[in-house]
PDB file of N, CA, C, O and CB in Angstrom:
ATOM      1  N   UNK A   1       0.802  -1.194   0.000  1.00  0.00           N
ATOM      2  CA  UNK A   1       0.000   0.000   0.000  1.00  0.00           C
ATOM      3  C   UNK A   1       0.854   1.272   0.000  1.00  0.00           C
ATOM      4  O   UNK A   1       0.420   2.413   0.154  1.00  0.00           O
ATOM      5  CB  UNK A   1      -0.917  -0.009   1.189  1.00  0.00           C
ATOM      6  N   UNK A   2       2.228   0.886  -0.209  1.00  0.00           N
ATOM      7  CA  UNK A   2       3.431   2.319  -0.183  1.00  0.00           C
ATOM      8  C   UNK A   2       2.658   3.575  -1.750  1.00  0.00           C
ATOM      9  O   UNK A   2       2.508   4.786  -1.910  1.00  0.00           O
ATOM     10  CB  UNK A   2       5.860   1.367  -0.846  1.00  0.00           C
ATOM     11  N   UNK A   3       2.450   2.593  -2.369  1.00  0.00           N
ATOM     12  CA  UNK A   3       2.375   3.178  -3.408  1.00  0.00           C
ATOM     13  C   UNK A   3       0.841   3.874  -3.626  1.00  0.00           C
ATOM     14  O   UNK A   3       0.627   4.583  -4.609  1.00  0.00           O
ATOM     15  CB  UNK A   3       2.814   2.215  -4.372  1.00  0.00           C
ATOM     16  N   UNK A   4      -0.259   3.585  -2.556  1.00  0.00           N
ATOM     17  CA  UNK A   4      -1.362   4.334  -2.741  1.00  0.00           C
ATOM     18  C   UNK A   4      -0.655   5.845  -2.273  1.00  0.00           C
ATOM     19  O   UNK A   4      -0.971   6.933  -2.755  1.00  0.00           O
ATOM     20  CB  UNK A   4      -2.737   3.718  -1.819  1.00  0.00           C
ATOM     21  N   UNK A   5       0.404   5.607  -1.185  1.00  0.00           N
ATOM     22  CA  UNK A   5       0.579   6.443   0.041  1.00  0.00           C
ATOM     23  C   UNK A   5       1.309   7.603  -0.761  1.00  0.00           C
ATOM     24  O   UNK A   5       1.276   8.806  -0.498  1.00  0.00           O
ATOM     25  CB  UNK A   5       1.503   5.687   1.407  1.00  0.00           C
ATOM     26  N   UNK A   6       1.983   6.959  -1.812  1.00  0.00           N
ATOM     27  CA  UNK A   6       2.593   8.212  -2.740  1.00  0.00           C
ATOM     28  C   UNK A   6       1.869   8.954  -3.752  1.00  0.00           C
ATOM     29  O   UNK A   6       2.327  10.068  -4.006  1.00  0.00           O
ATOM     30  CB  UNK A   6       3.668   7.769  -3.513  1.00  0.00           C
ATOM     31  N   UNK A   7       0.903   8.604  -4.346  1.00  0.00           N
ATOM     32  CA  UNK A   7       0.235   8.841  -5.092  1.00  0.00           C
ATOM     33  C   UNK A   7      -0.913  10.158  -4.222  1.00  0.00           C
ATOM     34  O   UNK A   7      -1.364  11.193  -4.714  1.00  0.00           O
ATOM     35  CB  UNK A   7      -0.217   7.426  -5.633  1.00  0.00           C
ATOM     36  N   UNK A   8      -1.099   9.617  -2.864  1.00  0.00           N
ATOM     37  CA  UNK A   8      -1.809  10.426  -2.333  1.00  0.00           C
ATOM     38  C   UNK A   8      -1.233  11.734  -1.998  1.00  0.00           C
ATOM     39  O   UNK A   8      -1.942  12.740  -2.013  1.00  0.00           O
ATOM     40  CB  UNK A   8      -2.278   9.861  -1.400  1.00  0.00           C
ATOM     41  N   UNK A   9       0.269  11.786  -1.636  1.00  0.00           N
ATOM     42  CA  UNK A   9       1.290  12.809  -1.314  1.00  0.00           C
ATOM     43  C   UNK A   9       1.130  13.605  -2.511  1.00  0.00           C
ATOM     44  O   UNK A   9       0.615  14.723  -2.545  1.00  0.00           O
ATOM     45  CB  UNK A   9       2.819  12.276  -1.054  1.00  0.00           C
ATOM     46  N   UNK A  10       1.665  12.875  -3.624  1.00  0.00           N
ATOM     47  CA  UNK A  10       1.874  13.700  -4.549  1.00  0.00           C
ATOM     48  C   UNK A  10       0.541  14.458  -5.227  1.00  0.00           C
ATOM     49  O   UNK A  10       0.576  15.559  -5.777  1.00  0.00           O
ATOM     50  CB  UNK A  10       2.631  12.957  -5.441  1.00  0.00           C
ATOM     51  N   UNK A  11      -0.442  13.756  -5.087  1.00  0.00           N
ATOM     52  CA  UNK A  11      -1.798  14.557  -5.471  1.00  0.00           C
ATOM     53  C   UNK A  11      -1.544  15.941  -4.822  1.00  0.00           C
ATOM     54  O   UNK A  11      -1.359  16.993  -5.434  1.00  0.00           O
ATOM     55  CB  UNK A  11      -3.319  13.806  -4.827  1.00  0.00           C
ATOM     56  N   UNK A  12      -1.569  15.744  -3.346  1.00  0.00           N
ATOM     57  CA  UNK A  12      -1.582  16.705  -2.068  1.00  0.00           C
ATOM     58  C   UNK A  12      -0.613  18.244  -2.447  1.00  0.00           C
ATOM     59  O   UNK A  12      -0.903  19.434  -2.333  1.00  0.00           O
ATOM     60  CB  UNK A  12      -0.754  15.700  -0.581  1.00  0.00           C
ATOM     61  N   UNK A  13       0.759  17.457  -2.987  1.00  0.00           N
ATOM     62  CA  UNK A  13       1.833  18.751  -3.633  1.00  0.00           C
ATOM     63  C   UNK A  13       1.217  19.230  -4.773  1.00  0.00           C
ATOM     64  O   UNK A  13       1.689  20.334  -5.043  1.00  0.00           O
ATOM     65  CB  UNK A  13       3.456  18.282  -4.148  1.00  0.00           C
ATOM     66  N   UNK A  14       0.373  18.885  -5.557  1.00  0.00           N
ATOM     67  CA  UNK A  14      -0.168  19.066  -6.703  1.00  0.00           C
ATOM     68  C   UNK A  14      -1.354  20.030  -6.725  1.00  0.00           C
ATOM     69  O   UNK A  14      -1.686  20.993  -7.416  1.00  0.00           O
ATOM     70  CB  UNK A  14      -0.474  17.863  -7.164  1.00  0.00           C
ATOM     71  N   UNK A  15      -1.826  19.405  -5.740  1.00  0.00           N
ATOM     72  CA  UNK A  15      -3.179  20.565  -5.141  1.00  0.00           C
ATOM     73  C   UNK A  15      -2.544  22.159  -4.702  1.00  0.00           C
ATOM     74  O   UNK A  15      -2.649  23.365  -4.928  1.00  0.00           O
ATOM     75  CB  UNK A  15      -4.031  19.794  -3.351  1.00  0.00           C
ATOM     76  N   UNK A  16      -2.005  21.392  -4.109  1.00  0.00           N
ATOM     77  CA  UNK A  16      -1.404  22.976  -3.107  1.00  0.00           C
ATOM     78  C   UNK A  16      -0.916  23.877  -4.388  1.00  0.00           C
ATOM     79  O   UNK A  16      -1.397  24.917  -4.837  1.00  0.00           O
ATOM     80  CB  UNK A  16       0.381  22.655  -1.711  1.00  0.00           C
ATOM     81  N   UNK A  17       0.412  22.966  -4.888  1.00  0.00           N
ATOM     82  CA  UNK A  17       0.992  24.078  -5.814  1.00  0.00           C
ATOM     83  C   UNK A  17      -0.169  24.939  -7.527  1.00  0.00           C
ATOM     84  O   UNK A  17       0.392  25.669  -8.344  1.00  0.00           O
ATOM     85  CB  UNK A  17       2.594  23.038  -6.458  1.00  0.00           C
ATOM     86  N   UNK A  18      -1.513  24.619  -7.619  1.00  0.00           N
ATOM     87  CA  UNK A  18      -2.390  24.597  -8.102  1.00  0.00           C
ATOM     88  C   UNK A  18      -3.449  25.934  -7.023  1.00  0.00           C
ATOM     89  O   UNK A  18      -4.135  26.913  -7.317  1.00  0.00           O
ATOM     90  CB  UNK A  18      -2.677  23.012  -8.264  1.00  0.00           C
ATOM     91  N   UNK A  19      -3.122  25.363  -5.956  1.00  0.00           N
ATOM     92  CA  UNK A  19      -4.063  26.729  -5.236  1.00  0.00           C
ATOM     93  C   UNK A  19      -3.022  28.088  -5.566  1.00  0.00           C
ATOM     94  O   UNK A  19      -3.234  29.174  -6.105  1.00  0.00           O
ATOM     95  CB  UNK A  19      -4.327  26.515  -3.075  1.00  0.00           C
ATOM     96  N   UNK A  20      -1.716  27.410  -4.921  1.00  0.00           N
ATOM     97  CA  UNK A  20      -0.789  28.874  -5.182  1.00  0.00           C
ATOM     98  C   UNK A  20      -0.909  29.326  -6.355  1.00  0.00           C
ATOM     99  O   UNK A  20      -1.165  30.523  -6.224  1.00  0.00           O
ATOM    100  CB  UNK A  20       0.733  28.810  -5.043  1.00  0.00           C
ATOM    101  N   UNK A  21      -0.865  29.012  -7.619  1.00  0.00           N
ATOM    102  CA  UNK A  21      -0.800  29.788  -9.157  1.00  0.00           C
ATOM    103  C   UNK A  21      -2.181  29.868  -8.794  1.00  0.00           C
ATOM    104  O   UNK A  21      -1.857  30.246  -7.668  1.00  0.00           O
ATOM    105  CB  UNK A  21      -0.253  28.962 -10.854  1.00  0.00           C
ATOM    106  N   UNK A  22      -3.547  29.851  -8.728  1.00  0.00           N
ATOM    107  CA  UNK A  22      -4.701  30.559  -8.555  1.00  0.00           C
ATOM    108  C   UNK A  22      -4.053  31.522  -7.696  1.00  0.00           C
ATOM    109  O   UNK A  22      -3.642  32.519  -8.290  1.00  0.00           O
ATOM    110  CB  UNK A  22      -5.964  29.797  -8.006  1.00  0.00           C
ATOM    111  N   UNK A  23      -3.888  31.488  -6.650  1.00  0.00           N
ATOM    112  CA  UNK A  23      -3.694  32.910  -5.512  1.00  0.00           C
ATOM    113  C   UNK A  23      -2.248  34.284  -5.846  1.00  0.00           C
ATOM    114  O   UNK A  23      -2.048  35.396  -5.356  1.00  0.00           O
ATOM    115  CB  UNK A  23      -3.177  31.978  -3.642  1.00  0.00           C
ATOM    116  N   UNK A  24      -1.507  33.453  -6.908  1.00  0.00           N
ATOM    117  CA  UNK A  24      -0.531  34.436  -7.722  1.00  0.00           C
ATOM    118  C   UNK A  24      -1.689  34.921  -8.788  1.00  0.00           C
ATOM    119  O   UNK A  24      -1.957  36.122  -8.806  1.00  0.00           O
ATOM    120  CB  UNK A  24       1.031  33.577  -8.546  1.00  0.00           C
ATOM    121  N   UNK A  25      -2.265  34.180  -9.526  1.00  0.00           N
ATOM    122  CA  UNK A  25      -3.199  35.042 -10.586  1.00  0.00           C
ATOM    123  C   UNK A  25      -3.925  35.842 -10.278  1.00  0.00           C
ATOM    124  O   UNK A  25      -4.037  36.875 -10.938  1.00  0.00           O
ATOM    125  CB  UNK A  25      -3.986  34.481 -11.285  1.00  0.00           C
ATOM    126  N   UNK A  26      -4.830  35.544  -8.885  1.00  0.00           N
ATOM    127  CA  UNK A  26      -5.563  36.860  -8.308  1.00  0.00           C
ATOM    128  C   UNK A  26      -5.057  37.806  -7.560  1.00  0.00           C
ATOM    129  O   UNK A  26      -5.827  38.644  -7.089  1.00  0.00           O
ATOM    130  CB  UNK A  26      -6.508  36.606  -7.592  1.00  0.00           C
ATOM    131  N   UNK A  27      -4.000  37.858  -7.357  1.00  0.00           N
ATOM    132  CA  UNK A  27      -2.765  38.530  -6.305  1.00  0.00           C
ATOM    133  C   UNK A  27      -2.286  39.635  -7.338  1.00  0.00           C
ATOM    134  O   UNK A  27      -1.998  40.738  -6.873  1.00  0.00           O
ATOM    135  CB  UNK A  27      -1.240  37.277  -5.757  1.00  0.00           C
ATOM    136  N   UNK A  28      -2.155  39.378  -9.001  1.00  0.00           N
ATOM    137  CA  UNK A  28      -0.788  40.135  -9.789  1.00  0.00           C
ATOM    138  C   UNK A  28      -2.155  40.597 -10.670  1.00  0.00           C
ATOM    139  O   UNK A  28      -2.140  41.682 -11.251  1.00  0.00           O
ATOM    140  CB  UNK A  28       0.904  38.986 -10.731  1.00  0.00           C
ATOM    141  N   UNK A  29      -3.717  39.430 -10.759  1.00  0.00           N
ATOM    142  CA  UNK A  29      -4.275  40.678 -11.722  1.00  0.00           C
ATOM    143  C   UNK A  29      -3.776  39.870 -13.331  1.00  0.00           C
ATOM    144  O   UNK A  29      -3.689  40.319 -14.474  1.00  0.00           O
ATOM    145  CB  UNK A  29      -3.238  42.628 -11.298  1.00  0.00           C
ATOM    146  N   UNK A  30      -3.574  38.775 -12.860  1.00  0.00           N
ATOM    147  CA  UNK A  30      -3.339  38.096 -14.577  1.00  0.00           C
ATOM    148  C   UNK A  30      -1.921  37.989 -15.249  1.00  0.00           C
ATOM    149  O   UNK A  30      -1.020  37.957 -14.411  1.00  0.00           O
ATOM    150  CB  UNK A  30      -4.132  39.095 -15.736  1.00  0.00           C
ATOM    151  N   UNK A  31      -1.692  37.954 -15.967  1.00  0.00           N
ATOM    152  CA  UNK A  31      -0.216  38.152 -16.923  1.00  0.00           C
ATOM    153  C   UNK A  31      -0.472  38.159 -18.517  1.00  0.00           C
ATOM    154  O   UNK A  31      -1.451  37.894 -19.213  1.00  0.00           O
ATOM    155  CB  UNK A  31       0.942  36.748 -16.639  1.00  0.00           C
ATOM    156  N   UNK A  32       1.061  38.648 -18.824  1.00  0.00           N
ATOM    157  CA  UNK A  32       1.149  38.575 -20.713  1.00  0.00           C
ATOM    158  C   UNK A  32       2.465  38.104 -20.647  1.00  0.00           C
ATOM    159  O   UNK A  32       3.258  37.857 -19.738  1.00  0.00           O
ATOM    160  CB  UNK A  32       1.010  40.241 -21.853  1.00  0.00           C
ATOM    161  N   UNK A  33       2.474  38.031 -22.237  1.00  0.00           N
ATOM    162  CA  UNK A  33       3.585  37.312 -22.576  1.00  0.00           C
ATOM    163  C   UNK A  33       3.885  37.982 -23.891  1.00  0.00           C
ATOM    164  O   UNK A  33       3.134  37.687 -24.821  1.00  0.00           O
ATOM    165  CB  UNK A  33       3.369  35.748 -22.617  1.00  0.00           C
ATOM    166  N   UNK A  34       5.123  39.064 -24.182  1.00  0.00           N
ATOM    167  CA  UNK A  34       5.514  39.833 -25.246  1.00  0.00           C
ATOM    168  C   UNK A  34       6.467  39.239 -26.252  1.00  0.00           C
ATOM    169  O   UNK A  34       7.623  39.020 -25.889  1.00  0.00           O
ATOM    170  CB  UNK A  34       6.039  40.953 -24.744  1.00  0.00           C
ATOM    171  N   UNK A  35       6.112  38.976 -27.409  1.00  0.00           N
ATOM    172  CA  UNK A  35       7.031  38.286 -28.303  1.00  0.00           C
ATOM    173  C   UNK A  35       7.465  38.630 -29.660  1.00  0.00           C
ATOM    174  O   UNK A  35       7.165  37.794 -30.513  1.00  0.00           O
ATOM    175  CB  UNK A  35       6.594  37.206 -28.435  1.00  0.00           C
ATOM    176  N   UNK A  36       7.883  39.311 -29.920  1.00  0.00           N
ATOM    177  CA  UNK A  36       8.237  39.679 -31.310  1.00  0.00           C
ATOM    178  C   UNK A  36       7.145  40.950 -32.074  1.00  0.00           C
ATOM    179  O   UNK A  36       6.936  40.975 -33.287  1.00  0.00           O
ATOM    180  CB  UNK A  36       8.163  38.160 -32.182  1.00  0.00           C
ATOM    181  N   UNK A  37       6.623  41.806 -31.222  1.00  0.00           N
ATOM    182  CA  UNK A  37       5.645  42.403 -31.384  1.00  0.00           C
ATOM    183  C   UNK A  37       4.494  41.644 -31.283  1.00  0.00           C
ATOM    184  O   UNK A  37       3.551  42.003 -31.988  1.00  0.00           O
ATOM    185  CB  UNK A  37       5.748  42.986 -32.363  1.00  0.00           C
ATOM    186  N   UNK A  38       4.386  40.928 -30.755  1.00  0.00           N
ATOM    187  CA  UNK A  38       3.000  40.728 -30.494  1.00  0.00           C
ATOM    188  C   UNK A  38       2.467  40.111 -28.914  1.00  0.00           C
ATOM    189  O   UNK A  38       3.088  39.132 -28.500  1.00  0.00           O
ATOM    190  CB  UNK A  38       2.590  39.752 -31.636  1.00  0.00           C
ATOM    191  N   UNK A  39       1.716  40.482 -28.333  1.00  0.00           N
ATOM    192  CA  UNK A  39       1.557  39.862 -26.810  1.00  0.00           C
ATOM    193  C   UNK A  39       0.301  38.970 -26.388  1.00  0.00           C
ATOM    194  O   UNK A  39      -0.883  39.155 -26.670  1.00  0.00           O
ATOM    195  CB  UNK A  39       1.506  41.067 -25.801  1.00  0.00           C
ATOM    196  N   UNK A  40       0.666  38.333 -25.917  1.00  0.00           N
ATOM    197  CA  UNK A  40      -0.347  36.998 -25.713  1.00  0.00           C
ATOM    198  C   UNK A  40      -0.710  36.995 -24.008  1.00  0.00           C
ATOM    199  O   UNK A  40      -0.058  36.932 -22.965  1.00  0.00           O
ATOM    200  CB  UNK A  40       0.600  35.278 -26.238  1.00  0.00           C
ATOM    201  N   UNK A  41      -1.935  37.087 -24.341  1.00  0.00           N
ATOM    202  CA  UNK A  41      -2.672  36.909 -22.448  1.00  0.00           C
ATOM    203  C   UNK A  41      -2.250  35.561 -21.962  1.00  0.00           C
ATOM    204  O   UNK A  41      -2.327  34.653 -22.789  1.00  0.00           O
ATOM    205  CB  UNK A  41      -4.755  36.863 -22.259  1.00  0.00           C
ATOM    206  N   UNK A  42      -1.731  35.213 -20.523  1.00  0.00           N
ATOM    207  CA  UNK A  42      -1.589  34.423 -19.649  1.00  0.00           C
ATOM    208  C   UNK A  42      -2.931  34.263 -18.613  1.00  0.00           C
ATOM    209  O   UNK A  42      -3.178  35.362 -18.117  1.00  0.00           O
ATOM    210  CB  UNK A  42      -0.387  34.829 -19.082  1.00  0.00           C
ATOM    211  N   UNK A  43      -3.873  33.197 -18.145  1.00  0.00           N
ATOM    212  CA  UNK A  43      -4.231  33.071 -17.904  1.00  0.00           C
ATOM    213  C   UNK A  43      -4.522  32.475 -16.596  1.00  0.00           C
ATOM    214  O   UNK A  43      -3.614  32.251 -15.795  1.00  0.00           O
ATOM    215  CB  UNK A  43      -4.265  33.090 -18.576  1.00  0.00           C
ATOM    216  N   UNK A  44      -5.939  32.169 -16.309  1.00  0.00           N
ATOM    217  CA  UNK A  44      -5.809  31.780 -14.812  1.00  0.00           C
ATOM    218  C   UNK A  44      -5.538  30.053 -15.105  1.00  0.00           C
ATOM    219  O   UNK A  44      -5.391  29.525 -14.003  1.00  0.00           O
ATOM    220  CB  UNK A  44      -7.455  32.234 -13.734  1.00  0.00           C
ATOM    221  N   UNK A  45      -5.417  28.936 -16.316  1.00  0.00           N
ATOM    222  CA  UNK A  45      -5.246  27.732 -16.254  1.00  0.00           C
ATOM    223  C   UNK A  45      -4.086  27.889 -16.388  1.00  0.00           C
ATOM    224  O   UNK A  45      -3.560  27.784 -15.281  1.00  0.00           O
ATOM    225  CB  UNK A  45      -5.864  26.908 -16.976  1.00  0.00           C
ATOM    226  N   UNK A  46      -3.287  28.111 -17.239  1.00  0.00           N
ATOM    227  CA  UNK A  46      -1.818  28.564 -17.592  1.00  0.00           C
ATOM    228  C   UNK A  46      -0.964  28.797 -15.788  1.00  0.00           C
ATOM    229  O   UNK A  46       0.169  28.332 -15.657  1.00  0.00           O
ATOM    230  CB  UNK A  46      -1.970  30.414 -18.742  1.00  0.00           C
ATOM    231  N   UNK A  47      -1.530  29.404 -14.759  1.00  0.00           N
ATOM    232  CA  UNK A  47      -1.095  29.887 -13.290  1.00  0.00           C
ATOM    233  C   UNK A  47      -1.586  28.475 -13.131  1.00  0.00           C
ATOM    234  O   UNK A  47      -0.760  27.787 -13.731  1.00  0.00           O
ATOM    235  CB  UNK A  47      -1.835  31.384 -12.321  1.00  0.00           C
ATOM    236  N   UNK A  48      -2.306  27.873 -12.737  1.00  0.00           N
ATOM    237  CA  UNK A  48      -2.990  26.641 -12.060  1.00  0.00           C
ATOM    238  C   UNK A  48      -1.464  25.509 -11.906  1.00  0.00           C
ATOM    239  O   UNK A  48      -0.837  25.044 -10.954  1.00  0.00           O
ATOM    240  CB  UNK A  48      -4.540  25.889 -13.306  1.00  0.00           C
ATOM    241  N   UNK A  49      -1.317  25.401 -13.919  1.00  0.00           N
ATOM    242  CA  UNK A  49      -0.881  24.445 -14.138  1.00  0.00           C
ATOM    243  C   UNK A  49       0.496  24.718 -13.636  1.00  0.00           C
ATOM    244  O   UNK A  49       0.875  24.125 -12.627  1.00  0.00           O
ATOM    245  CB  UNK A  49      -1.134  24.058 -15.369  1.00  0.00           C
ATOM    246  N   UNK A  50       1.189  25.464 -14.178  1.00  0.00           N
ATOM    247  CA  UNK A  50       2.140  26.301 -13.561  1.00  0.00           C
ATOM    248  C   UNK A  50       2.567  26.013 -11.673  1.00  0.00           C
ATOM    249  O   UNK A  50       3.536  25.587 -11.045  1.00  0.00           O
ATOM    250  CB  UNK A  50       1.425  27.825 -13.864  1.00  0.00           C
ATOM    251  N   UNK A  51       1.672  26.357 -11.467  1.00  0.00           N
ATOM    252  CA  UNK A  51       1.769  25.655 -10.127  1.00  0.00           C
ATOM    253  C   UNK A  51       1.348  24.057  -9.620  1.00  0.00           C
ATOM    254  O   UNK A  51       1.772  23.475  -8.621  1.00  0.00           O
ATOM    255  CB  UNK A  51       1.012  26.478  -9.377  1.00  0.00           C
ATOM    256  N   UNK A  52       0.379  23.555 -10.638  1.00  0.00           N
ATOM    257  CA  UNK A  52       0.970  22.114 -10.611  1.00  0.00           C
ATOM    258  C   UNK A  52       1.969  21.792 -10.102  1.00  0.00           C
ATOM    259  O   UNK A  52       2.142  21.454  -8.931  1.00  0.00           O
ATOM    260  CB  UNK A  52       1.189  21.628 -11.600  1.00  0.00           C
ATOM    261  N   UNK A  53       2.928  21.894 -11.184  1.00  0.00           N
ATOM    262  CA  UNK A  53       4.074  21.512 -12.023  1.00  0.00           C
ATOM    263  C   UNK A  53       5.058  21.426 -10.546  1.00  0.00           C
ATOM    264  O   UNK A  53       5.688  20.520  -9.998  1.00  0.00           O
ATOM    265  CB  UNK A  53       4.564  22.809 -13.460  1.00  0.00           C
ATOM    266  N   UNK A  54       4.764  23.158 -10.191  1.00  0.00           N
ATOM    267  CA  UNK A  54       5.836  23.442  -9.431  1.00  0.00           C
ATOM    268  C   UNK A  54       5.928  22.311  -7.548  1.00  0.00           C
ATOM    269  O   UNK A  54       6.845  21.674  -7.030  1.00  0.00           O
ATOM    270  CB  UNK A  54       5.583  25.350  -9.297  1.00  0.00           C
ATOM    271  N   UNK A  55       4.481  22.589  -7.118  1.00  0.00           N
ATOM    272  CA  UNK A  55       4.201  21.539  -6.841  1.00  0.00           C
ATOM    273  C   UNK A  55       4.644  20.466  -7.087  1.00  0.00           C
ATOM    274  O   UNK A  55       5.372  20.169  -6.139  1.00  0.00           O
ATOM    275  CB  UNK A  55       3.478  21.492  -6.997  1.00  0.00           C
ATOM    276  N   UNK A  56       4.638  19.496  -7.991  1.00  0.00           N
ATOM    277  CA  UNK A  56       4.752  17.956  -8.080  1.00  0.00           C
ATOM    278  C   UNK A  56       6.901  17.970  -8.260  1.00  0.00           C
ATOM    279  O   UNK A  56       7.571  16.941  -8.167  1.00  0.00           O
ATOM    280  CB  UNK A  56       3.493  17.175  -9.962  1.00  0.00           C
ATOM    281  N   UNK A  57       7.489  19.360  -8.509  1.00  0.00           N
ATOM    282  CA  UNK A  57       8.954  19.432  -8.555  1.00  0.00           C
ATOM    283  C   UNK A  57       9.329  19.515  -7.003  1.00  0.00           C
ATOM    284  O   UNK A  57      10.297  18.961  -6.482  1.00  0.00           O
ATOM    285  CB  UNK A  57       9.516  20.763  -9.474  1.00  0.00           C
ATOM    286  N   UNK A  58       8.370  20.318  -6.363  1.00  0.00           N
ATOM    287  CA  UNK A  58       9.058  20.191  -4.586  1.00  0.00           C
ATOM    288  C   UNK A  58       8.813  18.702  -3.691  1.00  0.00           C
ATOM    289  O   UNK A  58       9.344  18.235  -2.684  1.00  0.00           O
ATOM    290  CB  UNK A  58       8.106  21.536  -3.446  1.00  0.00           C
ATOM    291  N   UNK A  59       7.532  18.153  -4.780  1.00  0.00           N
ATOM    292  CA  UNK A  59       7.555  16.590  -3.955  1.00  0.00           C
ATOM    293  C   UNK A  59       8.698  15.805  -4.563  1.00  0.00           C
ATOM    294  O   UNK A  59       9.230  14.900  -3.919  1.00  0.00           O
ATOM    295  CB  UNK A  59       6.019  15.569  -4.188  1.00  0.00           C
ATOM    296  N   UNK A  60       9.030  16.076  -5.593  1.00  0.00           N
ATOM    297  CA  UNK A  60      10.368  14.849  -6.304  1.00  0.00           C
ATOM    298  C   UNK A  60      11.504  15.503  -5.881  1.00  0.00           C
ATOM    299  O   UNK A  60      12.475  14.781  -6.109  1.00  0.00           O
ATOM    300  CB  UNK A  60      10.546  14.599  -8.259  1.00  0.00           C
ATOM    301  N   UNK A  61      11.871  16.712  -5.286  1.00  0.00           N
ATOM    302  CA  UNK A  61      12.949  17.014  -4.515  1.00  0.00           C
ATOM    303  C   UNK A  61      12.633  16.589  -2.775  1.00  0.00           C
ATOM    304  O   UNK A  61      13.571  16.348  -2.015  1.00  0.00           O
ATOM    305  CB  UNK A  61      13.235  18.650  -4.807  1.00  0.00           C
ATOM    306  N   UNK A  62      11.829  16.567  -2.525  1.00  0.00           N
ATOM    307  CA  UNK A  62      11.605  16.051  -1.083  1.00  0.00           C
ATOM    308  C   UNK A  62      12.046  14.340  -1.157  1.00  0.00           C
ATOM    309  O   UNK A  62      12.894  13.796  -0.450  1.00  0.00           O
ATOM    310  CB  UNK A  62       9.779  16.321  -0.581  1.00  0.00           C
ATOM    311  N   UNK A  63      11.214  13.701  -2.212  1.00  0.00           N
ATOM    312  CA  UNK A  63      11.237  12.402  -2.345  1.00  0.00           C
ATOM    313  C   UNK A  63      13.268  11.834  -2.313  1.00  0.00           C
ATOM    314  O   UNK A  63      14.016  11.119  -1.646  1.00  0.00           O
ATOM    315  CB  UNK A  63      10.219  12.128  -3.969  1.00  0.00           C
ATOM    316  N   UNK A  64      13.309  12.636  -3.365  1.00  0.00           N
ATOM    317  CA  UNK A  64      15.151  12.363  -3.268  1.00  0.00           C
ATOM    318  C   UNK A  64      15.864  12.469  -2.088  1.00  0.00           C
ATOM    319  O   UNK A  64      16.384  11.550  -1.455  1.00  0.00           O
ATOM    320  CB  UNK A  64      16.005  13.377  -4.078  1.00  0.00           C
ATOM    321  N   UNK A  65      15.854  13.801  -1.803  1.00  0.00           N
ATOM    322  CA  UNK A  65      16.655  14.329  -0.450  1.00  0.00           C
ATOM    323  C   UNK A  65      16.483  13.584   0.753  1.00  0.00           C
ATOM    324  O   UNK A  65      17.310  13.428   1.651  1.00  0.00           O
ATOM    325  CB  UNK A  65      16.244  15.730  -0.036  1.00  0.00           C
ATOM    326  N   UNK A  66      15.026  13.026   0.655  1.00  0.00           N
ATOM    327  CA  UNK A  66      14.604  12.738   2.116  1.00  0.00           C
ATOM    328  C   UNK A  66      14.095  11.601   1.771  1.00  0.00           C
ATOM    329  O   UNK A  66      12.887  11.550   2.000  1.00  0.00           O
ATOM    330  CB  UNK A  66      13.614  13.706   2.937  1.00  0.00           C
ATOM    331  N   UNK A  67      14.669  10.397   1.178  1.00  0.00           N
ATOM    332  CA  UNK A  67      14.008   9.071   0.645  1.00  0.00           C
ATOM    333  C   UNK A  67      14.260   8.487   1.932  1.00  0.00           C
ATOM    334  O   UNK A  67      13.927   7.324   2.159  1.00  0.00           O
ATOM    335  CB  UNK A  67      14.671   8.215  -0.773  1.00  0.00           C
TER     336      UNK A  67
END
C-alpha cells in the first residue's frame, strides 16, 4: 500500500501548488507574454498548471533528499 501512500502525497503537492498559481493570478491581476511584437494573455489555467508543475517538482525534490 506504499504506493497508494505516494500517489496520495503527490496529489496533495499538486493541489497545493495549483491553489498557489490561482492565488498568484488573483494577487498580480493576470499576466502577458511579449514576443516579437505581439503579446499573448496568460491566464488563470496557464497559473494553475504552472503551479501544478511546481508543486509535483518540490515533492520529487523532497522524495530524493529525504528518501
Amino acid at each position: 500500500m506504499d504506493i497508494i501512500a505516494n500517489i496520495n502525497e503527490a496529489a496533495t503537492y499538486a493541489t497545493v501548488g495549483a491553489v498557489l498559481g490561482v492565488t498568484v493570478y488573483h494577487n498580480i491581476g493576470g499576466g502577458g507574454l511579449a514576443i516579437a511584437g505581439g503579446a499573448y494573455g496568460i491566464g488563470l489555467g496557464t497559473f494553475a498548471t504552472g503551479g501544478a508543475v511546481a508543486g509535483l517538482a518540490v515533492y520529487g525534490v523532497k522524495k530524493s533528499v529525504l528518501w
